[in-house]
N, CA and C atoms of all chains as a GROMACS GRO file, in nm:
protein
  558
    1UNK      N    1   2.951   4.926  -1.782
    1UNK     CA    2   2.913   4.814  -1.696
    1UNK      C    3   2.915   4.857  -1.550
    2UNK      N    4   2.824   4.825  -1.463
    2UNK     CA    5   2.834   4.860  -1.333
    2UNK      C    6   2.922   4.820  -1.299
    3UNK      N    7   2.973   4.881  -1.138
    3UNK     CA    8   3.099   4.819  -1.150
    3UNK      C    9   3.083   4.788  -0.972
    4UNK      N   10   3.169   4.723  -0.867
    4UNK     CA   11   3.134   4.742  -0.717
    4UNK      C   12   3.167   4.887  -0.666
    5UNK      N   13   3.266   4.941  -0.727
    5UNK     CA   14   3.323   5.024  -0.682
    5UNK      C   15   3.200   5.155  -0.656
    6UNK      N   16   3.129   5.133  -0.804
    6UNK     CA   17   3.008   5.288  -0.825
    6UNK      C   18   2.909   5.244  -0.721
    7UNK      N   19   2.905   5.090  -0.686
    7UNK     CA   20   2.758   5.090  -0.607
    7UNK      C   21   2.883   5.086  -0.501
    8UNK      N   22   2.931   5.124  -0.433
    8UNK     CA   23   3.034   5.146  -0.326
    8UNK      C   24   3.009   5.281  -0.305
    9UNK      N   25   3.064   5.356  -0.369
    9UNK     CA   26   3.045   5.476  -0.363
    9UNK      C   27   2.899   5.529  -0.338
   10UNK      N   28   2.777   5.513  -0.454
   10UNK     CA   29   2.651   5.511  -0.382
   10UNK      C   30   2.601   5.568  -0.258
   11UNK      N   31   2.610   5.416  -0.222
   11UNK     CA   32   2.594   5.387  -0.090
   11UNK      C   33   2.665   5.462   0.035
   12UNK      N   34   2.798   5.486  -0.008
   12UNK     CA   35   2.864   5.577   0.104
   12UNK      C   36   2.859   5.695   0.132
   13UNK      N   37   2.811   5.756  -0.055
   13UNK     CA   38   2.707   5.879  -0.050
   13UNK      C   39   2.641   5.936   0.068
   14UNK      N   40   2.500   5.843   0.088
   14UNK     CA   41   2.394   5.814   0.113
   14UNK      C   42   2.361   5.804   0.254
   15UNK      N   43   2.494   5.717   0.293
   15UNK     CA   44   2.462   5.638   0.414
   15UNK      C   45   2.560   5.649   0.516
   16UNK      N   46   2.608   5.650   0.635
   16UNK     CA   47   2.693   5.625   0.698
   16UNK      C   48   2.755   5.510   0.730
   17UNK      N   49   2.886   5.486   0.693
   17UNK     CA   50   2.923   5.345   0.722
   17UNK      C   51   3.042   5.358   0.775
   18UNK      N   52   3.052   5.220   0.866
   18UNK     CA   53   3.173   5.207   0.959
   18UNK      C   54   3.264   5.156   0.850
   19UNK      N   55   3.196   5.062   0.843
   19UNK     CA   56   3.276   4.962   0.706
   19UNK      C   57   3.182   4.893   0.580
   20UNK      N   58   3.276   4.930   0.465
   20UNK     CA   59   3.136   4.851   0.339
   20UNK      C   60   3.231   4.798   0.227
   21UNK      N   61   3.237   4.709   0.228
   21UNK     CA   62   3.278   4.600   0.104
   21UNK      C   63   3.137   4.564   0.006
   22UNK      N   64   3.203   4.596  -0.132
   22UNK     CA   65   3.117   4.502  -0.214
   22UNK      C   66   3.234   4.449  -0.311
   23UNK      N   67   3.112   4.283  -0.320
   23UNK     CA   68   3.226   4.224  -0.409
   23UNK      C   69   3.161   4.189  -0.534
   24UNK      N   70   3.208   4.151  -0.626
   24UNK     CA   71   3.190   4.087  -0.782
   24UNK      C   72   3.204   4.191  -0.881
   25UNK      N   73   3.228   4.119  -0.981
   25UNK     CA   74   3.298   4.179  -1.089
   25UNK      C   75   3.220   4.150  -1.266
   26UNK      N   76   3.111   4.049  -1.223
   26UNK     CA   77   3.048   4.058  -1.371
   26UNK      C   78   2.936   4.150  -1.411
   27UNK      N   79   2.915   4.225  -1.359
   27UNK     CA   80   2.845   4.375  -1.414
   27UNK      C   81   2.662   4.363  -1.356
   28UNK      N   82   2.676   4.228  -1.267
   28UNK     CA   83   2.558   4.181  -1.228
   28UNK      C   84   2.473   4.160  -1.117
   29UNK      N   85   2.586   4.068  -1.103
   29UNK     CA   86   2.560   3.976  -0.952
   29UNK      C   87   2.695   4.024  -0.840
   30UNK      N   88   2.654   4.117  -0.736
   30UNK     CA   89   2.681   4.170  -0.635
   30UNK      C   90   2.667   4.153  -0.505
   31UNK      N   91   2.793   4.137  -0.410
   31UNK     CA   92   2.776   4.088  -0.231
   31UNK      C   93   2.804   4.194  -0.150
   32UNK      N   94   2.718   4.274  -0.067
   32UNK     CA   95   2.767   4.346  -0.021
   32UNK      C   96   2.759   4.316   0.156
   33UNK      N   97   2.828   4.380   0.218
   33UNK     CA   98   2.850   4.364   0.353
   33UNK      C   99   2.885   4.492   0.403
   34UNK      N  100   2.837   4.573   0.524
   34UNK     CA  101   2.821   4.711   0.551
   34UNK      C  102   2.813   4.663   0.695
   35UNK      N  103   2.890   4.759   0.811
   35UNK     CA  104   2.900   4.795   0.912
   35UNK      C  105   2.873   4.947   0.902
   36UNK      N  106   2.747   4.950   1.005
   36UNK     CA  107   2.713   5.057   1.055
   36UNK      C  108   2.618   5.108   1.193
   37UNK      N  109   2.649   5.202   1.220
   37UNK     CA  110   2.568   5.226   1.392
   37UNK      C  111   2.421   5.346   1.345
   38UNK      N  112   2.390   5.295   1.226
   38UNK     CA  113   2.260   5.370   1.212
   38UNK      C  114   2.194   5.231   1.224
   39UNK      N  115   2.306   5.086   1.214
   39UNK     CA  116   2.172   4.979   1.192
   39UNK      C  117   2.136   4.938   1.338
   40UNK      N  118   2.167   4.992   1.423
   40UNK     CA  119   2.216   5.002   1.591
   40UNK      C  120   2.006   5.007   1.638
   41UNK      N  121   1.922   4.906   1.676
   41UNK     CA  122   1.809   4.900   1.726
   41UNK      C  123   1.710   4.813   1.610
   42UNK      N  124   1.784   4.835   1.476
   42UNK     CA  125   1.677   4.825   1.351
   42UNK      C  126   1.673   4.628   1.362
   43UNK      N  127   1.583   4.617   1.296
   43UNK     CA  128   1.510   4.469   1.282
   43UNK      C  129   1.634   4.464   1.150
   44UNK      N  130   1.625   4.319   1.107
   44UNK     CA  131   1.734   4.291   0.978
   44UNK      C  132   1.614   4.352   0.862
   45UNK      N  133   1.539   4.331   0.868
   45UNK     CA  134   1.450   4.397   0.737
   45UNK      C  135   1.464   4.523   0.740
   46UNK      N  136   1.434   4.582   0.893
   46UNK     CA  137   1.488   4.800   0.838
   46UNK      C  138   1.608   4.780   0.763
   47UNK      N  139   1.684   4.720   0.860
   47UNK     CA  140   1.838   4.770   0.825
   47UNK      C  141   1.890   4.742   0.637
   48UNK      N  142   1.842   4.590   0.623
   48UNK     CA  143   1.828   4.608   0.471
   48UNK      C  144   1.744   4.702   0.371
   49UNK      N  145   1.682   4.773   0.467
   49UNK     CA  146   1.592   4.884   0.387
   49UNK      C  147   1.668   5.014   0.388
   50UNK      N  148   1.760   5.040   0.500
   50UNK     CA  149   1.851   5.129   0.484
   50UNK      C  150   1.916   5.123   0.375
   51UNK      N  151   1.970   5.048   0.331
   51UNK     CA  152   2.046   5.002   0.271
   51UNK      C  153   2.003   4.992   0.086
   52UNK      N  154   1.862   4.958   0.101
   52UNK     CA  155   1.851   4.995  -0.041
   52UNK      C  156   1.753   5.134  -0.064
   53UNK      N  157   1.712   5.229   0.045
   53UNK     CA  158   1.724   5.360  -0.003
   53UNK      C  159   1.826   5.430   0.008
   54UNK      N  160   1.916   5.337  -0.004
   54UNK     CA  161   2.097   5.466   0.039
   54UNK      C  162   2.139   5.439  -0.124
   55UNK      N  163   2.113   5.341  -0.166
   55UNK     CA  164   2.104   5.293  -0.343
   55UNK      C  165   2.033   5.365  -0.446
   56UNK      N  166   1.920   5.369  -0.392
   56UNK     CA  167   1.861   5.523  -0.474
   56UNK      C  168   1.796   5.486  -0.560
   57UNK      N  169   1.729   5.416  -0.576
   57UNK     CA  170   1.646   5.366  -0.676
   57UNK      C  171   1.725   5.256  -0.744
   58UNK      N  172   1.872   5.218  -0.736
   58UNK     CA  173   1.949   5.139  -0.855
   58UNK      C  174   1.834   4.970  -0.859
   59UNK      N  175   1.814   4.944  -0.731
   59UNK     CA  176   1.749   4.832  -0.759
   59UNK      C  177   1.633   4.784  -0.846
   60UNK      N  178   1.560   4.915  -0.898
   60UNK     CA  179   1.434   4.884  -0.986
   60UNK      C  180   1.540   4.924  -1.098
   61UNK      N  181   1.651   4.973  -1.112
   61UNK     CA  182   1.687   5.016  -1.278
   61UNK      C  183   1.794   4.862  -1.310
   62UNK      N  184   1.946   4.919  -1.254
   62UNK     CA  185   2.018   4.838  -1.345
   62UNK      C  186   2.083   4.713  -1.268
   63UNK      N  187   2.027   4.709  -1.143
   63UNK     CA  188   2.093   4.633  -1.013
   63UNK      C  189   2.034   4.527  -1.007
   64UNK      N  190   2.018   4.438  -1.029
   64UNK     CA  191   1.926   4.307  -1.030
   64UNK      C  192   1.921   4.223  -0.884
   65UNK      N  193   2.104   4.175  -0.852
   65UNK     CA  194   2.116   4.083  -0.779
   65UNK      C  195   2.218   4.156  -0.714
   66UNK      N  196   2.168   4.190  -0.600
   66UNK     CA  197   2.266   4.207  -0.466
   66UNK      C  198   2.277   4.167  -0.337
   67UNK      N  199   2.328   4.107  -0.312
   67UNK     CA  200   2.278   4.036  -0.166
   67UNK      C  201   2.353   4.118  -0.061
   68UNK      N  202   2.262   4.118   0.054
   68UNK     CA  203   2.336   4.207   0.180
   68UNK      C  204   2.327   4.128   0.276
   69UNK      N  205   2.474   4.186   0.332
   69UNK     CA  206   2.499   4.130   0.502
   69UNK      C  207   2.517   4.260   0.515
   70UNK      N  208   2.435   4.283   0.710
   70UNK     CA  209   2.413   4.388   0.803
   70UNK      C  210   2.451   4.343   0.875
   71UNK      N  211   2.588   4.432   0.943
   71UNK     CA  212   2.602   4.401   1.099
   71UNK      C  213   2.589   4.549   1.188
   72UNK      N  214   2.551   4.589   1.285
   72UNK     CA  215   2.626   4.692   1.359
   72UNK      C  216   2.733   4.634   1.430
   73UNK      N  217   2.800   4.787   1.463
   73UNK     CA  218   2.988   4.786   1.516
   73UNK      C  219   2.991   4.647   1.611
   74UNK      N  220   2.886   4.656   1.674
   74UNK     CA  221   2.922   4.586   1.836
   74UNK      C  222   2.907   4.360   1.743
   75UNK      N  223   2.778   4.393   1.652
   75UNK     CA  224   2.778   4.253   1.590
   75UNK      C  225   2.932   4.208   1.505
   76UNK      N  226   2.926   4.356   1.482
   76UNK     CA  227   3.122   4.313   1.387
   76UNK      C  228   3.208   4.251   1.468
   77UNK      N  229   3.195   4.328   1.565
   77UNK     CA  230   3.314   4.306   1.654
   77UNK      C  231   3.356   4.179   1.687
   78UNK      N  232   3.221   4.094   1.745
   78UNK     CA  233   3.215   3.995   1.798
   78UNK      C  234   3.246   3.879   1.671
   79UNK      N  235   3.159   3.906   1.563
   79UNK     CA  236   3.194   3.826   1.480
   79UNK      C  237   3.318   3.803   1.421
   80UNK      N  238   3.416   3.892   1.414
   80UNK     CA  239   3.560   3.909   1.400
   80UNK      C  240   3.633   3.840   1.476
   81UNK      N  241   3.574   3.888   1.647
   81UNK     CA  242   3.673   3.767   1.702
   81UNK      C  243   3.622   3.604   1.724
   82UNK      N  244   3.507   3.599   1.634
   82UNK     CA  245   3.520   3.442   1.644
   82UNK      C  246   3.561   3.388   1.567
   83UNK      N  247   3.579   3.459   1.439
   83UNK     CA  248   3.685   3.376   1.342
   83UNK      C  249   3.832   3.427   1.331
   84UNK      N  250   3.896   3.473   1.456
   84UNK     CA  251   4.003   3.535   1.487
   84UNK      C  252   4.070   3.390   1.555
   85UNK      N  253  -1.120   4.510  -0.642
   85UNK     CA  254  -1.020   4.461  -0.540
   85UNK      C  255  -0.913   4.546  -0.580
   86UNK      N  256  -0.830   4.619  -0.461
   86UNK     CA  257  -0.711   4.682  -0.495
   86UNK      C  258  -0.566   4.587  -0.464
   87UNK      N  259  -0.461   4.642  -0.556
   87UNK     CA  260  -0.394   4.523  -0.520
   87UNK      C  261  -0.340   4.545  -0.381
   88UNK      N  262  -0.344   4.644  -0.273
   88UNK     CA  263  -0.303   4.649  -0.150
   88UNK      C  264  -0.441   4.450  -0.150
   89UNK      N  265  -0.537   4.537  -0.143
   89UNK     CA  266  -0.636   4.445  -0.087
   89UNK      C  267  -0.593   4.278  -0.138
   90UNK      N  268  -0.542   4.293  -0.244
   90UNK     CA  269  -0.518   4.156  -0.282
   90UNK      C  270  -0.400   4.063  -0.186
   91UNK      N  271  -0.327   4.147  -0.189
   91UNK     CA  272  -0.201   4.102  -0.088
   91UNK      C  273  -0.234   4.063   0.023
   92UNK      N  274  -0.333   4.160   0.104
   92UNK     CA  275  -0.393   4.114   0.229
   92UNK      C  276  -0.417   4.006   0.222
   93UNK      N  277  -0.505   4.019   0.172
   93UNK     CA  278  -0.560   3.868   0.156
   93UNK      C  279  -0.517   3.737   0.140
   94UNK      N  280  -0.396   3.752   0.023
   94UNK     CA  281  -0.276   3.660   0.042
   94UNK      C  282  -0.197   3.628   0.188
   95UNK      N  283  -0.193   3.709   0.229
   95UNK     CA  284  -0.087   3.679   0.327
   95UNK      C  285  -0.187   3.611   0.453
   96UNK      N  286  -0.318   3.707   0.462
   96UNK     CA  287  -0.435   3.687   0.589
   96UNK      C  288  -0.436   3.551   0.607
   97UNK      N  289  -0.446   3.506   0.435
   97UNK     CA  290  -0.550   3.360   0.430
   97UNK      C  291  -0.416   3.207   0.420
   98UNK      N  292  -0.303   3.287   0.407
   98UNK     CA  293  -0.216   3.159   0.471
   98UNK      C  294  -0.073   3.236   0.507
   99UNK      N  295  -0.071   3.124   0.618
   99UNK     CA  296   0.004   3.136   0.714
   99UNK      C  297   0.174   3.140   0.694
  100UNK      N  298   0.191   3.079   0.577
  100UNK     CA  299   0.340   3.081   0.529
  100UNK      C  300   0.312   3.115   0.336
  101UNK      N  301   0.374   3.224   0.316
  101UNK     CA  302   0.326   3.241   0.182
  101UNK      C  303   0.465   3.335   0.125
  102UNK      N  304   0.517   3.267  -0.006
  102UNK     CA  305   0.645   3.298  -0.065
  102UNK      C  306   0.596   3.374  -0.212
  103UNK      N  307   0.628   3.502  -0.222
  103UNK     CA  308   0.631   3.588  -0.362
  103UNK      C  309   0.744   3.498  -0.384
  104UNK      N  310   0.730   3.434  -0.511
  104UNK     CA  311   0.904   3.419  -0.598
  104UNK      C  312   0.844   3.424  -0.722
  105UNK      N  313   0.970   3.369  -0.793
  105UNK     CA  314   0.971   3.382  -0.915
  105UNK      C  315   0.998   3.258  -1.017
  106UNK      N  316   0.865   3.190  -1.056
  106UNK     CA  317   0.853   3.070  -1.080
  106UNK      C  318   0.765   2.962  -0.989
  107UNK      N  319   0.798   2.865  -0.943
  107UNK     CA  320   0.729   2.768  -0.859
  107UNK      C  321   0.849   2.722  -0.768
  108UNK      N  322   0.796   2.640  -0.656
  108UNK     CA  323   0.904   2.541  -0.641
  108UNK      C  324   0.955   2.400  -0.704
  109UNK      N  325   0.868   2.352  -0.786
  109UNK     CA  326   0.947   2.274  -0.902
  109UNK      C  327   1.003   2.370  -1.022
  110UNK      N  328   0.993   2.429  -1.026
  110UNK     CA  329   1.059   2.479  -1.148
  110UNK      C  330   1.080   2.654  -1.141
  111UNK      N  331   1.184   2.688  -1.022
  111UNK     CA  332   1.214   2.837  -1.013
  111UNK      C  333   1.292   2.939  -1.078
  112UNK      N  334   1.248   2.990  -1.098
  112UNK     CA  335   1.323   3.094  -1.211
  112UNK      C  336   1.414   3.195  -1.190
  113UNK      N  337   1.460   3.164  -1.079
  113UNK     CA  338   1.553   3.281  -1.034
  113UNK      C  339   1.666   3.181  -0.901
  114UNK      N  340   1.781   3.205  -0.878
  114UNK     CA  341   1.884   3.142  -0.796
  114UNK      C  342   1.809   3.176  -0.660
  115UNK      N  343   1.829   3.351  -0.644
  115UNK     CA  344   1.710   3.404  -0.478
  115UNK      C  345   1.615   3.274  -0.430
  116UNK      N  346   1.484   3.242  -0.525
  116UNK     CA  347   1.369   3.279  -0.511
  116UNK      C  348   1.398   3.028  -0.520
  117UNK      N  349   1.477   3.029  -0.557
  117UNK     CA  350   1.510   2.862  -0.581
  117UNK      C  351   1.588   2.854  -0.392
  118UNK      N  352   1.661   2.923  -0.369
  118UNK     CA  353   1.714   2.931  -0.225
  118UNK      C  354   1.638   2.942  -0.121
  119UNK      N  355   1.550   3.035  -0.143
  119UNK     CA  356   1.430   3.036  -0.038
  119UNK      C  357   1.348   2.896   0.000
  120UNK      N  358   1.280   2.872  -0.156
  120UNK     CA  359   1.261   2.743  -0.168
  120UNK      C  360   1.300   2.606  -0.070
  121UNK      N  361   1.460   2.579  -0.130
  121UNK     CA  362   1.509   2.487  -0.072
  121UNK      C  363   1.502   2.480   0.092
  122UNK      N  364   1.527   2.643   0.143
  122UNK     CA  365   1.537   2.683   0.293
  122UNK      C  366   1.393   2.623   0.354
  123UNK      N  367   1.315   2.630   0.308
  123UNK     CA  368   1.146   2.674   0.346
  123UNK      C  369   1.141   2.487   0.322
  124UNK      N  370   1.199   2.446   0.229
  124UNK     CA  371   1.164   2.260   0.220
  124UNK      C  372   1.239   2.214   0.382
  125UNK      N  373   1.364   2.249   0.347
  125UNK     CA  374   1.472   2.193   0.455
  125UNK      C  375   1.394   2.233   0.605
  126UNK      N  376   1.308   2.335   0.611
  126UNK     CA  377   1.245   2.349   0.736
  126UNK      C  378   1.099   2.259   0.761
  127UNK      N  379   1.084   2.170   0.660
  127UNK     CA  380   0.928   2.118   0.649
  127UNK      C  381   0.823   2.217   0.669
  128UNK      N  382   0.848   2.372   0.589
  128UNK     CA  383   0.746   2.430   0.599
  128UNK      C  384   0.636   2.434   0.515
  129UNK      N  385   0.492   2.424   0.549
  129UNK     CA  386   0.409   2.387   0.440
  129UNK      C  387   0.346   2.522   0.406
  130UNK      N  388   0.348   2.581   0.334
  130UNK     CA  389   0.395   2.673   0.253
  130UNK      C  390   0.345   2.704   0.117
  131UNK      N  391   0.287   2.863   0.098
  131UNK     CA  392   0.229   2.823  -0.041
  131UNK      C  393   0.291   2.961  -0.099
  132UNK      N  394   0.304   2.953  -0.277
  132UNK     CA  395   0.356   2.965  -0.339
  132UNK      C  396   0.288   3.147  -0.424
  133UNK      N  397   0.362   3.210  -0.466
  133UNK     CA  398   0.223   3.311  -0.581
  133UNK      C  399   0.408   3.305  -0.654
  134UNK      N  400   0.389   3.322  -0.812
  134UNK     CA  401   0.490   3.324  -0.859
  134UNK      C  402   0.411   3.485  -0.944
  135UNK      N  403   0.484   3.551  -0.907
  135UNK     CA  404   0.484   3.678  -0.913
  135UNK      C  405   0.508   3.710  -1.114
  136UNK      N  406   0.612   3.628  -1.184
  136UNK     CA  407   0.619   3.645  -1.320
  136UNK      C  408   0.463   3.588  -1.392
  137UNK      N  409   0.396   3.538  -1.314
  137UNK     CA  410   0.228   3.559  -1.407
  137UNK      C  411   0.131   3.635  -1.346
  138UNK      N  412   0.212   3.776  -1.279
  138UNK     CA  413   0.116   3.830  -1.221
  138UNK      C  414   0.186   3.978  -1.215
  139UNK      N  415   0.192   4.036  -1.322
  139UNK     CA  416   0.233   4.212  -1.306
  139UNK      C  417   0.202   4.294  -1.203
  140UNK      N  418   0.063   4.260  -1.124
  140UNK     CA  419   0.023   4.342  -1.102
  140UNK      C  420   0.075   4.356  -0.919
  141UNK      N  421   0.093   4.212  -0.880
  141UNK     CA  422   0.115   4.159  -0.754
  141UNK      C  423   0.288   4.138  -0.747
  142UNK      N  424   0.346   4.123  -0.898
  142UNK     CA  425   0.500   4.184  -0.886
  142UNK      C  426   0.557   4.339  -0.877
  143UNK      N  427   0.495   4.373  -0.886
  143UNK     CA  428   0.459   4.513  -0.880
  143UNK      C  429   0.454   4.610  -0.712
  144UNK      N  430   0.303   4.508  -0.764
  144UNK     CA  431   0.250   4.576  -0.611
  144UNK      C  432   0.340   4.492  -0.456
  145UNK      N  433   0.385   4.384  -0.489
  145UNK     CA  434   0.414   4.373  -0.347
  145UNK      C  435   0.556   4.442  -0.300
  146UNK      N  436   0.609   4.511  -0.416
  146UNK     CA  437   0.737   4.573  -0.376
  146UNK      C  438   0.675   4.684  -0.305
  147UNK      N  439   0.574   4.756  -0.338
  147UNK     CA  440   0.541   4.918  -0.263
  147UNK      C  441   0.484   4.853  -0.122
  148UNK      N  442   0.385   4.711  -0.125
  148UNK     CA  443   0.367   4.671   0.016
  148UNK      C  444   0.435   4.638   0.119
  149UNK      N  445   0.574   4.578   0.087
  149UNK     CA  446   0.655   4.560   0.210
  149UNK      C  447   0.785   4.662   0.164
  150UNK      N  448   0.786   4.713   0.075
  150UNK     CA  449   0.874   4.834   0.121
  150UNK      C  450   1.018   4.795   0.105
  151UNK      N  451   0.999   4.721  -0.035
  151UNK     CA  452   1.103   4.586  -0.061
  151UNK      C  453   1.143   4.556  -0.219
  152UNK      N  454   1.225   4.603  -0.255
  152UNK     CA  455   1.254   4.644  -0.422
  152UNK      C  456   1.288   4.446  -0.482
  153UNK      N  457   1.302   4.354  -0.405
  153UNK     CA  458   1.343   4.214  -0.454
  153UNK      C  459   1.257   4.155  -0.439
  154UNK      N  460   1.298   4.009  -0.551
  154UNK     CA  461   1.169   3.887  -0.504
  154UNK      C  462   1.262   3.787  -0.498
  155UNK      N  463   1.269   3.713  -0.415
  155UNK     CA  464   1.154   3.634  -0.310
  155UNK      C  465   1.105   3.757  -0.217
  156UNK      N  466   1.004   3.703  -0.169
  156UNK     CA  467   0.941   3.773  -0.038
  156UNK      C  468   0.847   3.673   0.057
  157UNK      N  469   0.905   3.682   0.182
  157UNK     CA  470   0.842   3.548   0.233
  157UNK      C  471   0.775   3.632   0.340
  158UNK      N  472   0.681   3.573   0.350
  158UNK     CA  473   0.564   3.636   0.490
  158UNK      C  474   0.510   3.518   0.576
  159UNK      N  475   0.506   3.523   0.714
  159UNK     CA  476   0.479   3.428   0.817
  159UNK      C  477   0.390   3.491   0.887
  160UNK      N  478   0.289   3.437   0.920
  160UNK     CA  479   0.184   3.488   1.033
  160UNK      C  480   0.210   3.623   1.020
  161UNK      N  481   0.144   3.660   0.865
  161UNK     CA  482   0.138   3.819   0.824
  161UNK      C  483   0.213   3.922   0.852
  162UNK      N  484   0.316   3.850   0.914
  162UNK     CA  485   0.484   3.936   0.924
  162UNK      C  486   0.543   3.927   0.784
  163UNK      N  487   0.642   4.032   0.757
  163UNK     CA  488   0.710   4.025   0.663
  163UNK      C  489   0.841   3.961   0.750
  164UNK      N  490   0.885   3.863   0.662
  164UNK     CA  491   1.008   3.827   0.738
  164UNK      C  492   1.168   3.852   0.683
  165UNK      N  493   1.150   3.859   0.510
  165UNK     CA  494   1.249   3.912   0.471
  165UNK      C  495   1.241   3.866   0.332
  166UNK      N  496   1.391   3.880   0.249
  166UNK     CA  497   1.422   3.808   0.131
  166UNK      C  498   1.473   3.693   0.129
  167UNK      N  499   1.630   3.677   0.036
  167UNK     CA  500   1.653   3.509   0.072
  167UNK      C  501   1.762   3.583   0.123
  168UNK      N  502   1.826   3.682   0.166
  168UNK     CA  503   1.990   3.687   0.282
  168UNK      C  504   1.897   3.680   0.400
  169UNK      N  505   1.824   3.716   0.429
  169UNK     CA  506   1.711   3.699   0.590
  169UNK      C  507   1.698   3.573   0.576
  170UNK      N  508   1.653   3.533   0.470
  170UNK     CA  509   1.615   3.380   0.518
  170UNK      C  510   1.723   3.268   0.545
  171UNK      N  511   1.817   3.297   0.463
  171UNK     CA  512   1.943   3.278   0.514
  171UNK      C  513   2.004   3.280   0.651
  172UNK      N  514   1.988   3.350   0.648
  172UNK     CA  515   2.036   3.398   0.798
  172UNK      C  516   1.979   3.378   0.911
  173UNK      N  517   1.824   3.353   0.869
  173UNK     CA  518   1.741   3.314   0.988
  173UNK      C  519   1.734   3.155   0.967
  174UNK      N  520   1.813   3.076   0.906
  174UNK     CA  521   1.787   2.962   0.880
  174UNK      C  522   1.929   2.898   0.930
  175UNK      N  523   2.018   2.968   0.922
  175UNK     CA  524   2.152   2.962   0.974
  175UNK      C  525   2.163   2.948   1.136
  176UNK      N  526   2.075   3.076   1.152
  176UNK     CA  527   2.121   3.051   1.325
  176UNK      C  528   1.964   2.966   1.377
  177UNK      N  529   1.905   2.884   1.273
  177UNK     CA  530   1.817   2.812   1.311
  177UNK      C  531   1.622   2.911   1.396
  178UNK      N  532   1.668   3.066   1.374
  178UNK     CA  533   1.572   3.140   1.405
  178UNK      C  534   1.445   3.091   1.373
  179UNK      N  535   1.417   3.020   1.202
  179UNK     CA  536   1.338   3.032   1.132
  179UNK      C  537   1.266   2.910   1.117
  180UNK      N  538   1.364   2.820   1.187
  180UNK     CA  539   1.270   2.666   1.227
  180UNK      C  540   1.144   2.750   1.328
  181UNK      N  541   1.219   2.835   1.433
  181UNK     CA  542   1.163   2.851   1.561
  181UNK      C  543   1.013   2.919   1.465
  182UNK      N  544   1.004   3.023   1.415
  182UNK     CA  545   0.926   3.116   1.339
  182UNK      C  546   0.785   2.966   1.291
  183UNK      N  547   0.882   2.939   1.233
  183UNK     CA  548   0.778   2.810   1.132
  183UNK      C  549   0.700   2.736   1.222
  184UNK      N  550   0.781   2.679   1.333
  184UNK     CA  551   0.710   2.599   1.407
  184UNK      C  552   0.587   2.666   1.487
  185UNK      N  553   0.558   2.791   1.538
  185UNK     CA  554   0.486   2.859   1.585
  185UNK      C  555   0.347   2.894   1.465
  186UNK      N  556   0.379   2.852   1.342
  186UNK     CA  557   0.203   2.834   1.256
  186UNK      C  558   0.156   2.750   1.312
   0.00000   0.00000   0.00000
């Protein structure tokens, strides 16, 4: 069963990240959230495109449902301290 | 007609146009039902291709926008995103602004 951890890994492969959580646990349906300063200029559509060629094809095979949040460092930051 | 050409054409000939999966009465996927609701809640008038009676345009519109999921929503022949974009652009109210400019 897929698991978050393998599409965790993946991705960290692949990609550079400040920070990357993925969550869920039924072999399916997946949330991921990634801090990184490659997404530093990109439109939200690059940056989710980063993001699923750092995946590697999983999305046409066994990955169905993953939803992404993109921030870069400086969007983290801020967003941290507003729910701080 | 190639299906690049077909897409064009889809998107050329209206102004707000949603790849999902199913209809909006009756959607077949949680994504592609979210978009939906987003795109109602904005009074956008809005038209539909449900991509599961159409292989060729479920297919093809992943190599056209460069985009492995469906929904796929396009505005004034921009790609604008999936349903976490639309989300998100509906959240910080971006996507009223987007809509209102057809």
């Amino acid at each position: 069963m897929l698991t978050s951890e393998y599409i965790k890994a993946v991705i960290q492969k692949n990609m550079e990240c400040n920070f990357i959580e993925i969550k869920g646990d039924d072999g399916s349906h997946f949330e991921a959230t990634i801090v990184s300063d490659i997404f530093e200029g990109l439109t939200k559509v690059m940056q989710h495109q980063k993001v699923y060629d750092a995946l590697d094809g999983m999305m046409k095979q066994e990955l169905h449902a993953l939803s992404i949040k993109t921030y870069t460092s400086s969007q983290w930051d801020k967003s941290n301290m507003e729910s701080n | 007609m190639s299906t690049e050409d077909k897409i064009n054409s889809l998107i050329e000939n209206n102004k707000i146009i949603l790849f999902m999966k199913g209809n909006p009465k009756f959607p077949q996927c949680g994504f592609s039902s979210l978009a939906c609701q987003i795109l109602d809640a904005c009074d956008a008038n809005y038209e539909t291709i449900d991509v599961l009676q159409d292989q060729e345009i479920r297919e093809g519109i992943k190599i056209f926008s460069n985009w492995p999921t469906i929904p796929q929503l396009y505005i004034n022949k921009e790609f604008i995103g999936g349903a976490d974009i639309i989300r998100e652009m509906y959240e910080s109210e971006e996507l009223k602004k987007v809509i209102s400019g057809t």
